[in-house]
C-alpha positions in Angstrom: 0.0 0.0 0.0 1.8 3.5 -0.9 1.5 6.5 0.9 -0.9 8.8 -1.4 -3.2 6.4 -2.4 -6.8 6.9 -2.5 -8.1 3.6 -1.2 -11.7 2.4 -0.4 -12.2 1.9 3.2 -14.9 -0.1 5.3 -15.1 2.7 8.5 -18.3 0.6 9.5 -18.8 0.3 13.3 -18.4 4.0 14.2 -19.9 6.3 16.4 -20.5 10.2 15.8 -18.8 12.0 14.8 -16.2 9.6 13.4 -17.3 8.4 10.0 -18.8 5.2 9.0 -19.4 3.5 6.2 -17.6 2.7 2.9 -15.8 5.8 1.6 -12.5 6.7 -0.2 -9.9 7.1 2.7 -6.1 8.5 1.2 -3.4 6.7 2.8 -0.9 8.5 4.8 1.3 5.9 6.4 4.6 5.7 5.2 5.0 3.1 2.4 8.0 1.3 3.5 5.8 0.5 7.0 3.0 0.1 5.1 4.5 -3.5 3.6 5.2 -5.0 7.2 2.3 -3.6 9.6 -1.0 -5.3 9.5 -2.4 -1.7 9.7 -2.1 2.0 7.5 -3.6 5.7 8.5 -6.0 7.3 6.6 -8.0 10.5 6.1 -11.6 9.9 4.9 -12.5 11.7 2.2 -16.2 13.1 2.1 -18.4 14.7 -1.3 -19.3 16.9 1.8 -18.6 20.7 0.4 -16.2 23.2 1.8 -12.7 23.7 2.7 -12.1 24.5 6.4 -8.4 25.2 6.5 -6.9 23.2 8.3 -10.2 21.1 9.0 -11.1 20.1 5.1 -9.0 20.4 2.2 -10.0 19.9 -1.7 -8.9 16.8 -3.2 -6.9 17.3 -6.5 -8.9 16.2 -9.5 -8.6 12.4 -9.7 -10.0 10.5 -12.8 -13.2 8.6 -12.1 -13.6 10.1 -8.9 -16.1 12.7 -7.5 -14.6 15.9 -6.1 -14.0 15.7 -2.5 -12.9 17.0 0.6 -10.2 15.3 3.2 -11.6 15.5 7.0 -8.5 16.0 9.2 -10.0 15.2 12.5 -11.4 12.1 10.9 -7.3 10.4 10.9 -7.1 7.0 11.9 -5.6 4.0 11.9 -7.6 1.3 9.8 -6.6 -3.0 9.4 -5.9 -3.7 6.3 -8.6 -6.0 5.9 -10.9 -2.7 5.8 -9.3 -1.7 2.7 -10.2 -2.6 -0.7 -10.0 -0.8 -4.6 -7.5 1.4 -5.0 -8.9 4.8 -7.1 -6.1 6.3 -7.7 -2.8 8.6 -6.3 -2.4 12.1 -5.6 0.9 13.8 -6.2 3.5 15.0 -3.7 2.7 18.3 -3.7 -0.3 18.0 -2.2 1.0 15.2 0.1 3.4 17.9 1.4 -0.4 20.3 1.2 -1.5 17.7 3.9 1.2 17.7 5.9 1.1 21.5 6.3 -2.8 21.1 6.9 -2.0 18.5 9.9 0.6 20.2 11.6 -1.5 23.2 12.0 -4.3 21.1 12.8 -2.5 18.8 15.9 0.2 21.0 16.5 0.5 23.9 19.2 
C-alpha cells in the first residue's frame, strides 16, 4: 500500500462523529511500514462541500472520482482487511499540502 493512495475503506462500526461506512480514505502511512504492519492511517475523504483550513482540504482532480474533501479530525488507523479498490494517487505536492494542513491542525 503506498502513501498517497486513495483507497476504499470499510469505517463501518463508528460512532459520531467519526465516520462510518464505505468511503475513499487517502493513505498517509509511510509506504515502506506500510508492507510489514497489519495496519495504515488514513484521512476519509467526504463529497461533503467546503474547505475549512486546516479542517477540510479539496482533493486534487482524480479520474473517475467525485470531487471531495479530506476530513482532518477524521485520521485514523484502519486493518488492512478494511481496505479494498484502490482509485487512484495524488501527487507529492499536495501530500506535502496535507502535511502543512495537519501540523497546523495537531500541533500547538
Amino acid at each position: 500500500m503506498t502513501r498517497g493512495s486513495i483507497v476504499w475503506v470499510n469505517l463501518g462500526d463508528a460512532s459520531p462523529p467519526e465516520f462510518g461506512k464505505a468511503r475513499p480514505g487517502l493513505v498517509l502511512s509511510n509506504t515502506e511500514a506500510n508492507l510489514s504492519l497489519s495496519s495504515v492511517v488514513i484521512l476519509p475523504i467526504s463529497a461533503r462541500p467546503g474547505v475549512i483550513w486546516p479542517l477540510r482540504l479539496a482533493l486534487p482532480r482524480i479520474s473517475g472520482m467525485k470531487p471531495g474533501f479530506l476530513v482532518l479530525p477524521g485520521i485514523r488507523q484502519v486493518s488492512k482487511a478494511r481496505l479494498h479498490d484502490e482509485m487512484g494517487v495524488v501527487e507529492d505536492e499536495f501530500l506535502t499540502e496535507v502535511e502543512q494542513a495537519l501540523n497546523a491542525y495537531l500541533g500547538e
